[in-house]
C-alpha positions as CSV (number, residue, x, y, z in Angstrom):
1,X,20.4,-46.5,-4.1
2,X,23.7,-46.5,-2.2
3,X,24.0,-43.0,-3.1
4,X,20.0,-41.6,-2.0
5,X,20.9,-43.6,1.5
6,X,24.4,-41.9,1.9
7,X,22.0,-38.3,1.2
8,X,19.7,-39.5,3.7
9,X,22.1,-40.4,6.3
10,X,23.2,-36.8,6.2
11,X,19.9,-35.0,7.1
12,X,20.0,-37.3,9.9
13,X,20.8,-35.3,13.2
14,X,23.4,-36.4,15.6
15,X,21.0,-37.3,18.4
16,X,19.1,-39.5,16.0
17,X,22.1,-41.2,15.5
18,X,22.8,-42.1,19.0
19,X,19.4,-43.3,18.7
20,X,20.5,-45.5,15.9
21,X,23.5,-47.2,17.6
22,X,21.2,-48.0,20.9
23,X,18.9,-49.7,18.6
24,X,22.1,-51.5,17.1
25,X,22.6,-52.6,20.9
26,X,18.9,-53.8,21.3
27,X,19.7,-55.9,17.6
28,X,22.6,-57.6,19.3
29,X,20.6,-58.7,22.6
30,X,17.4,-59.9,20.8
31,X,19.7,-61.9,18.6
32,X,21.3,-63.6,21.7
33,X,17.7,-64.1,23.2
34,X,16.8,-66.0,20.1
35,X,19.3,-68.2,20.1
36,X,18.9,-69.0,23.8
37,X,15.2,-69.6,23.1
38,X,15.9,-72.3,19.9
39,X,18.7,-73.5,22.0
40,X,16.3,-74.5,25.3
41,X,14.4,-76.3,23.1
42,X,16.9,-79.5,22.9
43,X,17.0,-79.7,25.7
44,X,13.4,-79.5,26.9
45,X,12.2,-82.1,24.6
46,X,15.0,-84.4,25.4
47,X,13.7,-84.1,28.6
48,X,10.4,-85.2,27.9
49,X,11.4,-88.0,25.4
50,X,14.8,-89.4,26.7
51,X,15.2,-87.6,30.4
52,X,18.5,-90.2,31.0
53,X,20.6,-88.8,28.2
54,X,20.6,-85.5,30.0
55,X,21.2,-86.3,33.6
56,X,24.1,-88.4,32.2
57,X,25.7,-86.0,30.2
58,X,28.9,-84.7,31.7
59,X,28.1,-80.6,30.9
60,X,24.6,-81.1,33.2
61,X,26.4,-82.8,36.5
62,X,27.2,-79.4,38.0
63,X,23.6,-78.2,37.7
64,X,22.2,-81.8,38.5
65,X,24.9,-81.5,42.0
66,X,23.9,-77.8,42.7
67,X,20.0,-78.3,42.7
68,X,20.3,-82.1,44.2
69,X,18.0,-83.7,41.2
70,X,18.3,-87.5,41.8
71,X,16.3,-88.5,40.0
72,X,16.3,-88.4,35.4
73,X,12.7,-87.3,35.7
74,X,13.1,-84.5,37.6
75,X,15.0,-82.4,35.5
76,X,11.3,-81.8,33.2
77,X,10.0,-79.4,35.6
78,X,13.4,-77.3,35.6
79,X,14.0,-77.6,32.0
80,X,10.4,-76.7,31.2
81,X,10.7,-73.3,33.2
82,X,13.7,-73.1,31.4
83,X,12.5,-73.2,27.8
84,X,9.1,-71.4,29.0
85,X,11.4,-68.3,30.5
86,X,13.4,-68.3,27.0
87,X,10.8,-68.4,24.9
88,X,8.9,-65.4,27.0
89,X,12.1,-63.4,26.9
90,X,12.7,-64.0,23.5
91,X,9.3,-62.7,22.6
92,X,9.6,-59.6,24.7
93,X,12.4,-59.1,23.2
94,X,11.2,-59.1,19.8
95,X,8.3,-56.9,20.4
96,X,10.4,-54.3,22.2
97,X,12.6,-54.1,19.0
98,X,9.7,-54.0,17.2
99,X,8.3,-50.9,19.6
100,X,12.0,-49.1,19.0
101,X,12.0,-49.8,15.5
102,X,8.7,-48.1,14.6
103,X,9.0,-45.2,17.0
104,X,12.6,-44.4,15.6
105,X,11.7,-44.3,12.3
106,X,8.4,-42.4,12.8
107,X,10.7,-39.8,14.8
108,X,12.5,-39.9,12.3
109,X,10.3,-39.2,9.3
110,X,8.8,-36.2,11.5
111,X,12.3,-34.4,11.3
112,X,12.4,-34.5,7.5
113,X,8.8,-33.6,6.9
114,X,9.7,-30.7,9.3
115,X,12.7,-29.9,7.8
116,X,10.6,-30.0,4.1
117,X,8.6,-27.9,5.4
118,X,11.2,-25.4,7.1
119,X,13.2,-25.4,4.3
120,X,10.1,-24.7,1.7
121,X,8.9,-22.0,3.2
122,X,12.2,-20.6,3.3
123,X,12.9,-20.1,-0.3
124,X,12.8,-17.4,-2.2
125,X,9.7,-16.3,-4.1
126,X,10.8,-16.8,-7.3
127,X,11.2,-20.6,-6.4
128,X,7.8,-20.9,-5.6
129,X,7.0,-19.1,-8.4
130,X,8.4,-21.3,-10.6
131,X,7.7,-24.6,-9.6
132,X,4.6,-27.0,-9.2
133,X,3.3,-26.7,-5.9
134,X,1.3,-29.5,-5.7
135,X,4.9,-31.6,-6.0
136,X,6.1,-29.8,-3.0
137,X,2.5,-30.9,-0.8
138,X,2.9,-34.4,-2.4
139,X,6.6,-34.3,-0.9
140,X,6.0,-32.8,1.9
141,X,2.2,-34.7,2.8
142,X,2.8,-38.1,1.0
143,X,6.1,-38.8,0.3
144,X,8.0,-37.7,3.5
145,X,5.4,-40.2,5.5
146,X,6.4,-42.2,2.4
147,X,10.0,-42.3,3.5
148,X,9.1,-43.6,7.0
149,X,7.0,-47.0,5.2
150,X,9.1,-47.5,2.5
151,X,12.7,-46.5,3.7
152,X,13.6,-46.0,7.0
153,X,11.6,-48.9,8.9
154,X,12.2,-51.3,6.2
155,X,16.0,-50.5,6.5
156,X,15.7,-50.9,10.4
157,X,13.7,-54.1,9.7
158,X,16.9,-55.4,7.3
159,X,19.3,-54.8,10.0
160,X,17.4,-56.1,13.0
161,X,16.4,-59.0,10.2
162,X,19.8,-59.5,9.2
163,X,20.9,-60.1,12.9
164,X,18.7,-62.3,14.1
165,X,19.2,-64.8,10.5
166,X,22.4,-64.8,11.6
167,X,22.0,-65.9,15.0
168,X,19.2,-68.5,14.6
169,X,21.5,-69.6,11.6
170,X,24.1,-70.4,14.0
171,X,21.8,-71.8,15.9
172,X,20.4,-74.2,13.5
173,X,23.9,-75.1,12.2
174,X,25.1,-76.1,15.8
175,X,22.1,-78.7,15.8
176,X,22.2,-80.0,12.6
177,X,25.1,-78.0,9.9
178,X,23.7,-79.7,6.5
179,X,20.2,-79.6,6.9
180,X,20.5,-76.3,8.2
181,X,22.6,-74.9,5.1
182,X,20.7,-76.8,2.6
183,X,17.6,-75.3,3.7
184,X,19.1,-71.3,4.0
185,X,20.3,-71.9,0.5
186,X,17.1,-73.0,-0.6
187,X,15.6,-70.3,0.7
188,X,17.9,-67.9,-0.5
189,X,18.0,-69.0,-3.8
190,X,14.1,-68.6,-3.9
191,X,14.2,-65.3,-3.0
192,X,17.3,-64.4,-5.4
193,X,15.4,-65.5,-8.3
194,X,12.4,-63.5,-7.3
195,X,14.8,-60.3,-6.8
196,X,15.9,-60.9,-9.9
197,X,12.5,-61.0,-11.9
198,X,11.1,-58.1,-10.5
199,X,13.8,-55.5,-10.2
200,X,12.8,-53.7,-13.4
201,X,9.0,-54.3,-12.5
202,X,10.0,-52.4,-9.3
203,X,12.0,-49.7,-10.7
204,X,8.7,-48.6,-13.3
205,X,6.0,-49.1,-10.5
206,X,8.3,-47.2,-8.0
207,X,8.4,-44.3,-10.6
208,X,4.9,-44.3,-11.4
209,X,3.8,-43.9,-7.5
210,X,5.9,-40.9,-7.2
211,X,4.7,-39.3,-10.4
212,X,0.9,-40.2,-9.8
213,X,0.7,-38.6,-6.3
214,X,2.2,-35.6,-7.6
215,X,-1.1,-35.8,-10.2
216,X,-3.5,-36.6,-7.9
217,X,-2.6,-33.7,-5.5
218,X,-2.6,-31.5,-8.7
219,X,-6.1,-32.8,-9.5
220,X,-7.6,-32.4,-6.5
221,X,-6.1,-28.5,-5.9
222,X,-7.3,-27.3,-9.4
223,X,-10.6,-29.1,-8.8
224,X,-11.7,-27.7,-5.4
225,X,-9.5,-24.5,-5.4
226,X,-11.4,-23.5,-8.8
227,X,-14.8,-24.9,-7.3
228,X,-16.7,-21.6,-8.2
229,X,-15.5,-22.1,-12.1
230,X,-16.1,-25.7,-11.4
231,X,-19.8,-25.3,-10.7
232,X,-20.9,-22.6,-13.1
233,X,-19.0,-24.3,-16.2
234,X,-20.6,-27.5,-14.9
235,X,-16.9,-29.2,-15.5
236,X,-17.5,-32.0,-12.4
237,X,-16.9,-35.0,-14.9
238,X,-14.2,-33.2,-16.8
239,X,-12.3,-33.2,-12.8
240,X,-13.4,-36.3,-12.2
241,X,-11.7,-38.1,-14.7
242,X,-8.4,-36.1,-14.3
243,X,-8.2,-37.4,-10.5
244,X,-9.7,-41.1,-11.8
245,X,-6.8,-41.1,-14.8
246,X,-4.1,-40.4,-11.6
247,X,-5.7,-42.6,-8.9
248,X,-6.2,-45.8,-10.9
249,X,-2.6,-46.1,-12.2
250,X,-1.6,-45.0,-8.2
251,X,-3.3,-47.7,-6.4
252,X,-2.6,-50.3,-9.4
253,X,0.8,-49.3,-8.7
254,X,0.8,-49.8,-5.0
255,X,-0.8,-53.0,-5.7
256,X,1.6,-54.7,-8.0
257,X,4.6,-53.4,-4.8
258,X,2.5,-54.7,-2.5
259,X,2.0,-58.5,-4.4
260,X,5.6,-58.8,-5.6
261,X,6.5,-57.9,-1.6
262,X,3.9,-60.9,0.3
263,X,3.8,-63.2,-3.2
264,X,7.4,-65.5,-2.2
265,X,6.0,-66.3,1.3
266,X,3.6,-68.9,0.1
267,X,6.2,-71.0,-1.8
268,X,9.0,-70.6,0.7
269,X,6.3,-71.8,3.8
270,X,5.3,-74.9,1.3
271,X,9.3,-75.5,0.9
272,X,9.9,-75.3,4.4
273,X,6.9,-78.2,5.2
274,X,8.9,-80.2,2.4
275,X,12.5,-79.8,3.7
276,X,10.7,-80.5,7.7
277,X,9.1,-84.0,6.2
278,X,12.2,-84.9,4.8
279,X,14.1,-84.3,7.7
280,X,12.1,-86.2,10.1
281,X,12.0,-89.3,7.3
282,X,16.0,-89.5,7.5
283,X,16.4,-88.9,11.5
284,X,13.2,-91.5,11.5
285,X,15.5,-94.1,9.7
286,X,18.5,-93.8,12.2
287,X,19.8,-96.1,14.9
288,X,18.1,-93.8,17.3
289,X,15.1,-94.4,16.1
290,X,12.0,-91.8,16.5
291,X,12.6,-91.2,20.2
292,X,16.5,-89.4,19.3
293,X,15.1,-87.7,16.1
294,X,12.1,-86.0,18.2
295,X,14.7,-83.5,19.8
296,X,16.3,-82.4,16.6
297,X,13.6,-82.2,14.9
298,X,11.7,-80.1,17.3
299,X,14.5,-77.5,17.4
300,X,14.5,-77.2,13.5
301,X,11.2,-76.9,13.3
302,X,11.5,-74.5,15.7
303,X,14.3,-72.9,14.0
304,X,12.4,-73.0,10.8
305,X,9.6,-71.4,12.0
306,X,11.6,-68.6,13.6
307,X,13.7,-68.7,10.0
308,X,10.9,-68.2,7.7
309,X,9.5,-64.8,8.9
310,X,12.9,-63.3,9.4
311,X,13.7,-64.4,5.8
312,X,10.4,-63.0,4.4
313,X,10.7,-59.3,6.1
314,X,14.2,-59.0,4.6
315,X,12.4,-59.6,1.5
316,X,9.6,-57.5,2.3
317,X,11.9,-54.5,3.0
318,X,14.0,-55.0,0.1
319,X,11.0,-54.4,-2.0
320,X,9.4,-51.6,-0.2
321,X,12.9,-49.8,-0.5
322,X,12.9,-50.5,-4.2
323,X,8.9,-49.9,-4.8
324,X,10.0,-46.2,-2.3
325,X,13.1,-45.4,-4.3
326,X,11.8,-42.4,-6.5
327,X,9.6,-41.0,-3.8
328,X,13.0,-41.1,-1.7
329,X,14.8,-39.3,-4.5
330,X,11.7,-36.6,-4.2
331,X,12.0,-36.2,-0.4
332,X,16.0,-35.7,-0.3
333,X,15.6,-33.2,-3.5
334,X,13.4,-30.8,-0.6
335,X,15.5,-32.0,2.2
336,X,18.6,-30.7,0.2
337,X,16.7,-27.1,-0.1
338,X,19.2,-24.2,0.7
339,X,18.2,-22.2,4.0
340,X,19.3,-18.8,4.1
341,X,21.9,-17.0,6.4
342,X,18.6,-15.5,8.4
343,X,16.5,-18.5,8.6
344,X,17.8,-19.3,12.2
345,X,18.5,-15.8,13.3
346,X,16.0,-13.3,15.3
347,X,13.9,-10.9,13.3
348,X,16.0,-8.1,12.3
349,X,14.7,-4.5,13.1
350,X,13.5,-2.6,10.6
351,X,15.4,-0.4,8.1
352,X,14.9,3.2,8.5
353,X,12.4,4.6,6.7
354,X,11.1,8.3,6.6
355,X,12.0,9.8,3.3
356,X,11.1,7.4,-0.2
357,X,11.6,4.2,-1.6
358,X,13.8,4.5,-5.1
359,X,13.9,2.6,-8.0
360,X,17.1,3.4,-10.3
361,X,16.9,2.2,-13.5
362,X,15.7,-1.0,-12.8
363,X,15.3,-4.5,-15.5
364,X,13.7,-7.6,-14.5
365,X,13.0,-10.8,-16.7
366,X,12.4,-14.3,-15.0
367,X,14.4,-16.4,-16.9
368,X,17.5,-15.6,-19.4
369,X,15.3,-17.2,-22.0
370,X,12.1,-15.0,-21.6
371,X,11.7,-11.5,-22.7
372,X,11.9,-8.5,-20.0
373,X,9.4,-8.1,-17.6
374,X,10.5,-4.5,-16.5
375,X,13.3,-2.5,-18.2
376,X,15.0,1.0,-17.3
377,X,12.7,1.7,-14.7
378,X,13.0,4.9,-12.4
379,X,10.6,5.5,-9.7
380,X,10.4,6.8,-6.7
381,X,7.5,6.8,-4.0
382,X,7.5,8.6,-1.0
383,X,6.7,7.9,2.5
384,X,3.1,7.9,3.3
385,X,2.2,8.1,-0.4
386,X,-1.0,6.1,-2.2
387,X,0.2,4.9,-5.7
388,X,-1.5,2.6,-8.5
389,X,-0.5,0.8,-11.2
390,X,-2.7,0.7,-14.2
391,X,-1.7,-1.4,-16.9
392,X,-2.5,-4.6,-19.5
393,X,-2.5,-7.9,-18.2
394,X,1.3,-8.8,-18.6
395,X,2.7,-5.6,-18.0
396,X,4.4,-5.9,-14.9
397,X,2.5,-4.7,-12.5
398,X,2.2,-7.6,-10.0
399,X,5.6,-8.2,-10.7
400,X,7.3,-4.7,-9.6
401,X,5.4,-4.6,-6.4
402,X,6.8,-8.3,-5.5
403,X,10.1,-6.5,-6.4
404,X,9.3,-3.6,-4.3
405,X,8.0,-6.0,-1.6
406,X,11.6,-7.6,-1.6
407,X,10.3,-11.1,-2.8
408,X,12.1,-11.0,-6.2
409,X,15.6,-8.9,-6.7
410,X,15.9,-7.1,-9.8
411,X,18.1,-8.2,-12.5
412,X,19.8,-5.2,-12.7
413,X,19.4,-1.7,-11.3
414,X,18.6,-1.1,-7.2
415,X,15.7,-0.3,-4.9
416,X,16.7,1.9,-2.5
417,X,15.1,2.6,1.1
418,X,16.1,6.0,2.2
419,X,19.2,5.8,0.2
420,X,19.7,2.5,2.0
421,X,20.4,-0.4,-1.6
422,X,18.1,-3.1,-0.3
423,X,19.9,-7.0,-1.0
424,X,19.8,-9.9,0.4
425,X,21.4,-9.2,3.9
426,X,18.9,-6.3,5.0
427,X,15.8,-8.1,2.7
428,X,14.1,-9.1,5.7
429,X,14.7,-5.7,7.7
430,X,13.3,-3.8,5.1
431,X,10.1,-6.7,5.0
432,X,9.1,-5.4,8.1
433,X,7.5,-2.4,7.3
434,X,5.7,-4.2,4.3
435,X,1.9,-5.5,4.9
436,X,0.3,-7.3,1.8
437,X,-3.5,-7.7,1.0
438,X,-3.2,-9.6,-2.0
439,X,-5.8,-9.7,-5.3
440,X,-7.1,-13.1,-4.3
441,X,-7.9,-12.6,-0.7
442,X,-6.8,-16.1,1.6
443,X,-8.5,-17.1,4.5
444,X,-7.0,-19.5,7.1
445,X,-9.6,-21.4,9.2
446,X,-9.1,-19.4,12.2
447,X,-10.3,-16.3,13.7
448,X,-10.7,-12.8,12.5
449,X,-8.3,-11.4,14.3
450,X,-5.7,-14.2,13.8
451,X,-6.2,-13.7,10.1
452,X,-5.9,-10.3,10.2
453,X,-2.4,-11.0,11.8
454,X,-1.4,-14.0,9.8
455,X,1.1,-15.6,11.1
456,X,1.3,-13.7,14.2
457,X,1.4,-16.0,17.4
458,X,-0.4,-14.1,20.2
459,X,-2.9,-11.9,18.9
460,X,-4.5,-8.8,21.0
461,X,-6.1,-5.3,19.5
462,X,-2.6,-3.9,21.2
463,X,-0.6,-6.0,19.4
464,X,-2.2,-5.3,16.1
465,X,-1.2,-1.8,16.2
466,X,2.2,-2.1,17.2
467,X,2.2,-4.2,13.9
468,X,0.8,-1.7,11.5
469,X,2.7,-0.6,8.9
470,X,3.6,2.6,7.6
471,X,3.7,1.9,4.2
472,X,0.9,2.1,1.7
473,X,0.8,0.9,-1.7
C-alpha cells in the first residue's frame, strides 16, 4: 500500500501540495482548539459544584485581581462564557477542517480523472485497439471518483484523526493518566483485533469491486450499444442477467466494506459507557466525595465522547483505503499513461502535400505472436485520387488505411508524403490533411454542424471550409 501511496503522491501537482501543508496547519490549530475546549470544562463545572476551590487556587488570583471578582460565585458567569466560547470554537473549527478536507480531496480527484482522461486520449491507436475499453470508463468514471471516497479523504481524515487523538489524549492524561491510558488501550486493542480479522476479508472484497465495475460497465456497453441486435434477436434476458451476475457480487461487495467499516462502533460506544460507570464508582468512593469526582468526571466524559468518534474515523478510513486498494492500483495504472512529446505543444502545420502518398514495401502484424496483417506492400496514391479497397473480411483493409491515416506505424517499410518518411515526430502534421468518415457512423448529441466538425471548438460554414481536406480515400 506504501508503495500505490508513494505513486499517488507523484501525480500530485506542486500547488496541491501547498494545499496539503495549509491543511497540515488547519490540523495543528483544530488540535489546540480541542484541547482548550476539554480543558474549560474543569474548570466550568468546578465552578458550578465547588466555586471556592477555584477562587483559592494560586494560578486563578491574577485573573480574580484583574477582573475584581470578590466573590467565589462570581467566577460561574465568566467561566461559563469561557467554556461556551471554547466549545463554539472548537466546533467551528472542526467543521472548517471538515469543509477543507472534502474540498481538497474532491480537487484533487478532479486532476487525476482529468489527467485519465488527458492521458487516454493521448495514446496511440494501437493501445486502444488492444485493450478493454470499458476498463478505461470504469477507471476513468468510477474508479477515479473512487479514489476521492476511498483514498484521498480517508487519508486526510487519518491525519486530521490522528492529530486531534493525540491532543485530546493529552488532554485526558493531564486530568486523569491511568484511566485515560487504560481506556485508549482498550480501545485500541478492540480495533487491532478487528484489523486483524478482516484484512484478508478486505483484500478479496476490495478486488472484487474493482473487477465487477469493470463488468458492469462492459454489460451495460454491449447491451445498449448493440440495442438493434438486442431487439431483433430478442436477447433482453440473456443482457439482463450478464449485468445482474456483475451487480449483485458489486453491491454485496460494497456491503460487506461498508459493515466491516461502521460494525466496531457499537462495541467500543458500549465499552466506553462501561469504562465511564466505573470511573465515576471509584472517584464516588474517594475522600472527596461526589461533589470532587463531578469535575473529573465531566471532563472524561467529555473527553470520551470527543475520543470515541475520532477513534472510529481512523478506523473507518483504514478500511475504506483497504476496501479502495485495487481500484487505486487501477487509477495510478491510467495516471502512469505516457503522454507524448506533442501532447502539450500547438498543432503543427501540415506537411506538404501536392504530389502522392507512397507505401514502400511495407509489413504490419499486431503482435509478434500473430500472423502478418500486411506484407511487402507497394502503393502509391496520388493527390486528389479516389481509391477502394476490396477484399475478405481479415484482409487488411481497415487496417492499412489506419496505417495510411498515421494511427498505427508499420512494422517495417515507410509511408512516405511527398517523399517526406512519415514517423512519430511529423505524425500529427501529416494528420492534418486527413478527415475520417468511418464504417459505423458516430453521432455526438450535439448539432449538425458541430458534428460535422467533431471536435472543433467554434463552429461557422467559414470555418468548415478552411477545414476541408484535400485528401480522398
Amino acid at each position: 500500500m506504501i508503495e500505490l501511496l508513494k505513486r499517488l503522491w507523484c501525480h500530485i501537482d506542486n500547488r496541491r501540495r501547498g494545499q496539503v501543508g495549509l491543511l497540515f496547519l488547519l490540523m495543528i490549530l483544530t488540535s489546540f482548539a480541542e484541547v482548550v475546549s476539554i480543558g474549560a470544562v474543569l474548570p466550568f463545572l468546578m465552578a458550578l459544584t465547588a466555586p471556592e476551590r477555584i477562587f483559592e487556587h494560586h494560578l486563578a488570583q491574577p485573573y480574580i485581581q484583574a477582573f475584581k471578582i470578590a466573590d467565589a460565585r462570581q467566577l460561574l458567569l465568566p467561566l461559563t462564557v469561557v467554556f461556551g466560547l471554547a466549545a463554539l470554537a472548537s466546533g467551528a473549527m472542526r467543521l472548517l477542517l471538515l469543509w477543507t478536507q472534502t474540498r481538497l480531496s474532491h480537487s484533487v480527484g478532479s486532476d487525476f480523472s482529468i489527467s485519465i482522461y488527458r492521458r487516454t486520449l493521448y495514446q496511440p491507436y494501437a493501445v486502444h485497439a488492444s485493450r478493454n475499453s470499458s476498463a478505461v470508463i470504469a477507471g476513468i468514471s468510477g474508479k477515479a471518483h473512487g479514489v476521492v471516497h476511498s483514498v484521498i479523504l480517508p487519508i486526510l481524515t487519518i491525519l486530521g484523526s490522528t492529530m486531534l487523538l493525540v491532543a485530546i489524549l493529552l488532554a485526558l492524561i493531564s486530568i486523569e493518566p491511568i484511566v485515560a491510558l487504560t481506556a485508549f488501550a482498550g480501545f485500541t486493542a478492540i480495533y487491532a483485533s478487528v484489523i486483524a480479522t478482516t484484512r484478508k476479508r478486505l483484500a478479496k472484497d476490495s478486488q472484487r469491486v474493482s473487477h465487477e465495475s469493470n463488468q458492469v460497465i462492459k454489460a451495460l456497453q454491449e447491451g445498449l450499444g448493440g440495442i438493434r441486435d438486442v431487439l431483433v434477436d430478442g436477447t433482453q434476458a440473456i443482457y439482463c442477467n450478464i449485468y445482474r451476475n456483475a451487480d449483485v457480487p458489486l453491491r454485496r461487495a460494497q456491503a460487506n466494506i461498508q459493515l466491516i467499516s461502521t460494525s466496531p462502533r457499537f462495541l467500543i460506544e458500549s465499552l466506553g459507557m462501561v469504562l465511564i460507570s466505573a470511573l465515576a464508582y471509584s472517584l464516588a468512593i474517594r475522600q472527596e466525595g461526589v461533589v470532587g469526582a463531578i469535575p473529573i468526571l465531566g471532563a472524561l466524559a467529555m473527553g470520551a465522547q470527543r475520543l470515541l468518534p475520532v477513534l472510529q474515523q481512523c478506523y473507518s478510513s483504514w478500511t475504506a483505503i483497504r476496501g479502495g486498494q485495487a481500484s487505486l492500483r487501477d487509477a495510478l495504472d491510467l495516471l502512469d499513461q505516457p503522454l507524448p512529446a506533442h501532447a502539450d505543444q500547438q498543432l503543427s502545420a501540415p506537411l506538404p502535400f501536392t504530389k502522392s502518398i507512397t507505401l514502400n514495401n511495407l509489413d504490419f502484424r499486431y503482435s509478434p505472436q500473430t500472423p502478418w496483417v500486411l506484407k511487402g506492400l507497394n502503393l502509391t496514391i496520388p493527390r486528389g485520387g479516389r481509391i477502394g479497397f476490396i477484399g475478405i473480411t481479415g484482409s487488411g483493409k481497415s487496417t492499412l488505411l489506419d496505417i495510411v491515416m498515421g494511427l498505427l506505424q508499420p512494422v517495417q517499410g515507410t509511408i512516405a508524403i511527398d517523399g517526406i518518411i512519415v514517423n512519430a515526430k511529423n505524425q500529427r502534421a501529416w494528420q492534418a490533411h486527413i478527415a475520417h468518415v468511418p464504417q459505423s457512423i458516430f453521432l455526438a448529441d450535439t448539432t449538425i454542424a458541430e458534428n460535422i466538425a467533431f471536435g472543433v471548438a467554434s463552429v461557422s460554414y467559414t470555418h468548415l471550409r478552411a477545414h476541408e481536406t484535400s485528401l480522398h480515400l
